[in-house]
C-alpha positions as CSV (number, residue, x, y, z in Angstrom):
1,X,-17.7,-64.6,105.3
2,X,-18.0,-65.6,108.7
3,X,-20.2,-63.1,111.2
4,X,-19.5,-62.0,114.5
5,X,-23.5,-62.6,116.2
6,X,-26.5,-64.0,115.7
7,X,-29.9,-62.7,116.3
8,X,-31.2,-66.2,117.6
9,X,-29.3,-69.1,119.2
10,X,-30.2,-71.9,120.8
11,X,-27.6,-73.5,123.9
12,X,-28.0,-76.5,125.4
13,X,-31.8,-76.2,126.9
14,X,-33.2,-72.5,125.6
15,X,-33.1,-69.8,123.1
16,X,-30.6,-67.1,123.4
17,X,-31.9,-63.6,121.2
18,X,-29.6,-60.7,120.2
19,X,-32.1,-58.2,122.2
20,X,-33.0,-55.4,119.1
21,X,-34.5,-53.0,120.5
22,X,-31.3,-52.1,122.3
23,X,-29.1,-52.0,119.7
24,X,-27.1,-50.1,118.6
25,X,-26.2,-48.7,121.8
26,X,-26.0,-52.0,123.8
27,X,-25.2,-55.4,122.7
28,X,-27.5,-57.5,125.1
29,X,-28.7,-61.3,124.7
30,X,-31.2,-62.2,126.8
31,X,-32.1,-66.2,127.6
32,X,-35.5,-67.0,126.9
33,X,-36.6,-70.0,128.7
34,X,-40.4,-70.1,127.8
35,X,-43.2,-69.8,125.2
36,X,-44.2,-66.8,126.9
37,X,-41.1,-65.4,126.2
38,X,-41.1,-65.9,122.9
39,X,-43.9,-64.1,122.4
40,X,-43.2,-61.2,123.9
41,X,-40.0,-61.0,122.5
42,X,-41.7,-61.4,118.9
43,X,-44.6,-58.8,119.7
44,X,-41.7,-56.2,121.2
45,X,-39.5,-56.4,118.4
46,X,-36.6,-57.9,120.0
47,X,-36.5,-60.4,117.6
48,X,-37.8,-59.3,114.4
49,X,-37.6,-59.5,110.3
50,X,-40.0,-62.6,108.8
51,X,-37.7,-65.7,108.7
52,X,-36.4,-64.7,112.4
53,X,-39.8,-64.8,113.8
54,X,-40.6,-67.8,111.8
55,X,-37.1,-69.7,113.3
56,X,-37.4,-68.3,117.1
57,X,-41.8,-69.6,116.4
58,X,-40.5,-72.7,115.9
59,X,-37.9,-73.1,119.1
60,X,-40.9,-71.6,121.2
61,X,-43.4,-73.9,120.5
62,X,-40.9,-76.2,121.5
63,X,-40.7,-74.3,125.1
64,X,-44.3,-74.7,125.0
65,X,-44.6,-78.0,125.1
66,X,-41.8,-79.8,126.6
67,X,-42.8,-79.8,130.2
68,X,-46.1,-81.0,128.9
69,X,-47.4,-84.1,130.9
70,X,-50.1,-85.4,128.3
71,X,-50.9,-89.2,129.0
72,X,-51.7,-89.5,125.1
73,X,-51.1,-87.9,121.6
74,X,-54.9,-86.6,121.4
75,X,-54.6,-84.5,124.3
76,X,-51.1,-83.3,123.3
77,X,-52.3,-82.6,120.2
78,X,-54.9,-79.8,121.9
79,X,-52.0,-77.9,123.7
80,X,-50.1,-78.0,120.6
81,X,-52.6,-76.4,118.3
82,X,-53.4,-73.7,121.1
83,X,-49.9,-72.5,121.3
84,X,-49.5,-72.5,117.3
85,X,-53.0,-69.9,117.6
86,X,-51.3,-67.8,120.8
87,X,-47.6,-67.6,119.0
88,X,-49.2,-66.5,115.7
89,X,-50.9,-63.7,117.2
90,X,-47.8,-62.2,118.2
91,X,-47.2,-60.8,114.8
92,X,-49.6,-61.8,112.3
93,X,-48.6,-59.9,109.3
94,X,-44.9,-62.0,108.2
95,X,-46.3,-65.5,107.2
96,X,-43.0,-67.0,107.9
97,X,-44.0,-67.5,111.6
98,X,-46.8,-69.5,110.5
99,X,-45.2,-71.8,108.1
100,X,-42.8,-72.3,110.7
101,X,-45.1,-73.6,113.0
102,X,-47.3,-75.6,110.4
103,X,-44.0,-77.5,109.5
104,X,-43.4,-78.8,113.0
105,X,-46.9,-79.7,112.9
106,X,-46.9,-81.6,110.1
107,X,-44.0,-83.3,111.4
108,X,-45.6,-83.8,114.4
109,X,-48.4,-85.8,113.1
110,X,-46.6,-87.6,111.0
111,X,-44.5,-89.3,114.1
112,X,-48.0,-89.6,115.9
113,X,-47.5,-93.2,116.6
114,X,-44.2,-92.2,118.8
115,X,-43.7,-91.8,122.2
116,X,-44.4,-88.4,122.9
117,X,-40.8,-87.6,124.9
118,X,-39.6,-88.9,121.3
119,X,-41.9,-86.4,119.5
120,X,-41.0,-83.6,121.2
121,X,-37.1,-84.2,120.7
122,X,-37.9,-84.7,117.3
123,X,-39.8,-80.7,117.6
124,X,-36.2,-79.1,118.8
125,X,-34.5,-81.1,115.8
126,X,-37.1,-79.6,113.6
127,X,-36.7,-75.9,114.8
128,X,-32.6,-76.5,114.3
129,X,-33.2,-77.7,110.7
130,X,-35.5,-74.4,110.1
131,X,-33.0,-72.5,111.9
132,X,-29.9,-74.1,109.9
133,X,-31.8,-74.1,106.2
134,X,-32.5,-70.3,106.8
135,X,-28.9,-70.0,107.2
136,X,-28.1,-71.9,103.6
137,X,-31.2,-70.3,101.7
138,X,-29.8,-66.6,102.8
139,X,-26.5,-67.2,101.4
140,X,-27.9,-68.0,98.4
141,X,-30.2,-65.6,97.9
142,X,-27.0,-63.6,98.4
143,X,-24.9,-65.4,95.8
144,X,-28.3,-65.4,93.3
145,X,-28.8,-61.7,93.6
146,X,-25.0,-60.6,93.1
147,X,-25.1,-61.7,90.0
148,X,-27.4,-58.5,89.5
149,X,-25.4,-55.7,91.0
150,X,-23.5,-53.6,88.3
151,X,-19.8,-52.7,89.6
152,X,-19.9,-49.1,91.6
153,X,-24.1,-49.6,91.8
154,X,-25.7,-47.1,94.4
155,X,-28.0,-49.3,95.8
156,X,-31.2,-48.4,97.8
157,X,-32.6,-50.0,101.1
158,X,-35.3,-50.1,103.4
159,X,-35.6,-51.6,106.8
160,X,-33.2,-54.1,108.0
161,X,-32.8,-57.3,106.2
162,X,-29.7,-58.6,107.7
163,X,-28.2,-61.4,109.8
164,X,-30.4,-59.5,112.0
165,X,-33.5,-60.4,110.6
166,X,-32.7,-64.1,109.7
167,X,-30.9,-67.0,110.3
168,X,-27.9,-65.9,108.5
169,X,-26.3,-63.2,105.5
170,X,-29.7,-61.5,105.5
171,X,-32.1,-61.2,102.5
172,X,-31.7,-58.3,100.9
173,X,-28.5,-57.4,102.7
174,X,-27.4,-60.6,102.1
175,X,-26.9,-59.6,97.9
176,X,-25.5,-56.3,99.4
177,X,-23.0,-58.3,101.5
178,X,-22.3,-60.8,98.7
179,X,-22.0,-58.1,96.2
180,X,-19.6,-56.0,98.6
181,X,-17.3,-59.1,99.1
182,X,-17.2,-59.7,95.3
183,X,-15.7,-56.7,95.5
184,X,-18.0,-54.6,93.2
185,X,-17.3,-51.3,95.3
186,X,-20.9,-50.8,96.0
187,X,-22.6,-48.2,97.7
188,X,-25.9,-48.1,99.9
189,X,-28.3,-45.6,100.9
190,X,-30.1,-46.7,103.6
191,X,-33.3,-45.4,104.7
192,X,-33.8,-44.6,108.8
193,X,-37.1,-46.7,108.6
194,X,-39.2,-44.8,110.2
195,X,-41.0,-44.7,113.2
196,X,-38.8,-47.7,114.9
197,X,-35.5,-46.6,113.1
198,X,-35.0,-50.1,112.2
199,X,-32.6,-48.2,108.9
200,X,-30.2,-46.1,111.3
201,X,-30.2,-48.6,114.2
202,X,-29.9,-52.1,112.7
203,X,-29.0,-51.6,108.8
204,X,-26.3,-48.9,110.0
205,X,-25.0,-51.2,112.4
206,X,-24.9,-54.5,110.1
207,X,-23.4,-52.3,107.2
208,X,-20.3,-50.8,109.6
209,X,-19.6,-54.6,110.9
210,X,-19.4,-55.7,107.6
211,X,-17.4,-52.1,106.3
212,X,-19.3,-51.7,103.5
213,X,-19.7,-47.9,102.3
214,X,-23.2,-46.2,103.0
215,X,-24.7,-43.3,103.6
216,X,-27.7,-43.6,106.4
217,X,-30.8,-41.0,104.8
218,X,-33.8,-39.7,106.0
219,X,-37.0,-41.9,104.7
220,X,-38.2,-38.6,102.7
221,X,-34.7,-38.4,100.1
222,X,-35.0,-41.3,98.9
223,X,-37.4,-39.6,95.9
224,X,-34.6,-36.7,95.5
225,X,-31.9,-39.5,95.3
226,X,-33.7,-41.0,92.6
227,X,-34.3,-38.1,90.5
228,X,-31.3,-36.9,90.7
229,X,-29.2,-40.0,89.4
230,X,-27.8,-41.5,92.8
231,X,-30.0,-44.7,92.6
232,X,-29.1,-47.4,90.6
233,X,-31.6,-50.4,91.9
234,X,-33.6,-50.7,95.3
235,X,-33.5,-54.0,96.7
236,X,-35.7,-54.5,99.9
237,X,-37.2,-57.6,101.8
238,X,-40.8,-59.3,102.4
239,X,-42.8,-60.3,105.2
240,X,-45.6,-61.9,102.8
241,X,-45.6,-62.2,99.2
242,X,-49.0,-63.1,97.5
243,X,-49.8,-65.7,94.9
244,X,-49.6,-62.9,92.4
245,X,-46.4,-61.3,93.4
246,X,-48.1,-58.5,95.5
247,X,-45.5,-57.9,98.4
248,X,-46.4,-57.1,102.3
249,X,-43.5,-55.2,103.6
250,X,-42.1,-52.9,106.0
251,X,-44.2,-49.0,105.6
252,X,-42.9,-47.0,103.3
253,X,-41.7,-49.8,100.7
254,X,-45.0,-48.9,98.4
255,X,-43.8,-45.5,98.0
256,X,-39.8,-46.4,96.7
257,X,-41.6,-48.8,94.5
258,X,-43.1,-46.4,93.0
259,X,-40.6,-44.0,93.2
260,X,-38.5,-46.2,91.6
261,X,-40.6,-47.0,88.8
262,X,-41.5,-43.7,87.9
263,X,-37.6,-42.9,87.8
264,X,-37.2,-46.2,85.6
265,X,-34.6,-48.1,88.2
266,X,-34.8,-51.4,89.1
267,X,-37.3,-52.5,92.4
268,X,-36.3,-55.5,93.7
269,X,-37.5,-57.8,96.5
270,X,-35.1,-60.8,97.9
271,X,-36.7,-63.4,100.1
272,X,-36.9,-67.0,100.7
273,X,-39.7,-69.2,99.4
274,X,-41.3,-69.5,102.9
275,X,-42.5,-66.2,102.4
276,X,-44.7,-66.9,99.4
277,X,-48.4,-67.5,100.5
278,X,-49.3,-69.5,97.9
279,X,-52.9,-69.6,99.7
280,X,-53.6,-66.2,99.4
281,X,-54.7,-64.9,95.8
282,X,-53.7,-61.1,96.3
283,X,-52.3,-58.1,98.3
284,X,-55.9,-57.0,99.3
285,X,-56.0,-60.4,101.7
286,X,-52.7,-59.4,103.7
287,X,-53.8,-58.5,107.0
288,X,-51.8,-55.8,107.6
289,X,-50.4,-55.6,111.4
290,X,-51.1,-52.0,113.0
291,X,-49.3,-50.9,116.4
292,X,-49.2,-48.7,119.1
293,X,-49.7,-44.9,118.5
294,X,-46.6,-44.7,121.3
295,X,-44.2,-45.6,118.4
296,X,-44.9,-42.8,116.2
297,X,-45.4,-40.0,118.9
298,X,-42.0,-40.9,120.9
299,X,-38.3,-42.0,119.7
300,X,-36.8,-43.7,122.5
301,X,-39.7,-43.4,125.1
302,X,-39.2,-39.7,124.7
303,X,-42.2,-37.8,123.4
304,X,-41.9,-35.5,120.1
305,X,-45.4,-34.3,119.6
306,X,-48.4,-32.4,122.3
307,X,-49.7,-34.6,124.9
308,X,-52.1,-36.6,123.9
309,X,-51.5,-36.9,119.9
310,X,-53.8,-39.2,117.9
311,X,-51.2,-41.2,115.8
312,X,-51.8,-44.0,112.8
313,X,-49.5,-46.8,113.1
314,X,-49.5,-49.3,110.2
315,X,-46.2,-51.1,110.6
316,X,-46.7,-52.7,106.9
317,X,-47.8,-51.7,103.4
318,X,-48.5,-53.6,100.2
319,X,-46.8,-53.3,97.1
320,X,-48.9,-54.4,93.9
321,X,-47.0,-56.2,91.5
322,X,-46.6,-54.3,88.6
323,X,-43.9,-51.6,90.3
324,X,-41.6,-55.2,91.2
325,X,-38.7,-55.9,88.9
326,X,-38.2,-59.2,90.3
327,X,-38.0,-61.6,93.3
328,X,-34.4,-62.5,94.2
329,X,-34.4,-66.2,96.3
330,X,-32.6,-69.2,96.3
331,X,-34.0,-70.6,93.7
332,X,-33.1,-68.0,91.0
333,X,-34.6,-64.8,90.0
334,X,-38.2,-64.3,89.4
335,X,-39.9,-62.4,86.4
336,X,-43.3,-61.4,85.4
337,X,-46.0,-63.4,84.9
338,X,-45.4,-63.3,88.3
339,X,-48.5,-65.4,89.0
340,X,-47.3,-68.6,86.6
341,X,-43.5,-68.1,87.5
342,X,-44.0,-68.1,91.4
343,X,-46.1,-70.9,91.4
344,X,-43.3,-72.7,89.0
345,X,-41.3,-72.3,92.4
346,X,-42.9,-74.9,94.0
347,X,-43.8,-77.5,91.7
């Protein structure tokens, strides 16, 4: 099931992105070559989807710090913790970014008593092994939630989830993809994703490389779909999933929760375990990232409202728990209690 790109690379000295917001007109990689970089690529979307920005954190704190001259480990230490604060302020919302970046700290302090060139090699090796374990958890996630798609299933999506959005196969897309291959002749609606289009640029163009059947909807038939039989389980993805299962996501995934439930189909979420915050109690805590007024008034730079159009931009909501089915990651499936079987995960 081998795939033709990758969002994020990494050749020889820097980090090579699949550039999203171009897509799926133009197929451009750009070479980012600093920590600077990084962040702007994060905060612009050209990288993008919560275990991405978690694997391309890691590589640029990296960047940050390898030209660094520090005579010893206490003042290395300083740079390193500032850029950890200015790379998670790029995107605060996905808490994959931040575990990325505690992990190589953790590992950093651990080889404390090394010579710094040595610790900062050992950095880059500790981005790859994010970068290459994303790859691994995906596909089983994938092979995990298969095992849950009836043969001929219409399935529901929102956003993008795929190779796009993670190392690898995808999260949500990634059961769609392993589902498709098992040949179960599946089916997806996919929802444009609204106001960034992440449904019809990025899902559409992941779902035609891998020729799997779809139809590409507007955000506001999803509900009619539902009602009228042509849903047979939603799966989405996560950008932060609370202690007790309540579930950050892309805008718009409360409502097909809902929908769903009301409609009695199955509402799934697939993600890996690095985007469980274990540390915060409930949905109410998610800081929830809000952007620029731009992206709902224009599509493509080109404006579709009056001059000078007031415009509320939340780019996440929260889904409480109870209108969740289940969590699909690598470990297995998840089911209510939430709150006991999620922290099972990680004992």
């Amino acid at each position: 099931m081998e795939q033709s790109y990758e969002s994020i690379s990494w050749q020889e000295d820097h980090l090579v992105i699949l550039d999203q917001t171009q897509l799926p007109l133009r197929e451009i990689y750009s070479d980012i070559h600093t920590i600077g970089q990084v962040w702007d690529a994060i905060k612009k979307l050209k990288v993008r989807g919560a275990p991405a920005i978690g694997i391309a954190g890691a590589y640029g704190l990296y960047l940050g710090v390898r030209e660094l001259e520090s005579k010893n480990f206490t003042s290395f230490n300083v740079e390193l913790n500032r850029w950890i604060e200015y790379l998670k302020t790029s995107r605060p919302t996905a808490v994959n970014l931040s575990w990325a970046l505690e992990r190589i700290n953790q590992t950093v302090y651990a080889n404390k008593d090394k010579p710094l060139d040595e610790v900062k090699k050992i950095m880059l090796q500790t981005a790859k092994t994010i970068h290459d374990e994303d790859k691994r958890v995906c596909k089983q996630i994938g092979e995990n939630g298969a095992e849950l798609v009836e043969k001929e299933a219409n399935i529901l999506t929102h956003c993008n989830t795929g190779a796009l959005a993670t190392g690898a196969y995808g999260t949500a897309f990634s059961v769609i993809l392993h589902a498709h291959q098992q040949e179960k002749d599946i089916h997806v609606w996919a929802d444009e994703t609204r106001p960034l289009l992440q449904g019809a640029r990025l899902t559409s163009w992941e779902l035609k490389k891998a020729e799997i059947p779809f139809h590409l909807i507007t955000d506001s038939s999803a509900g009619a779909l539902m009602n009228t039989g042509k849903v047979d389980m939603v799966i989405v993805g996560a950008d932060r999933v609370a202690a007790n299962g309540d579930t950050a996501n892309k805008i718009g995934t409360y409502s097909l929760a809902v929908l769903a439930k009301e409609n009695d189909i199955p509402f799934y979420v697939a993600l890996p375990l690095s985007t469980f915050d274990l540390e915060t109690e409930t949905g109410e805590e998610i800081e929830i990232e809000e952007r620029e007024p731009e992206e709902v008034t224009h599509i493509a730079k080109s404006p579709i409202t009056p001059k000078k159009t007031d415009a509320y931009n939340p780019a996440f909501d929260v889904t409480p728990n109870k209108y969740i089915t289940g969590f699909i990651t690598e470990k297995g499936i998840v089911e209510p209690d939430f709150k006991e079987n999620i922290a099972a995960l990680f004992k």
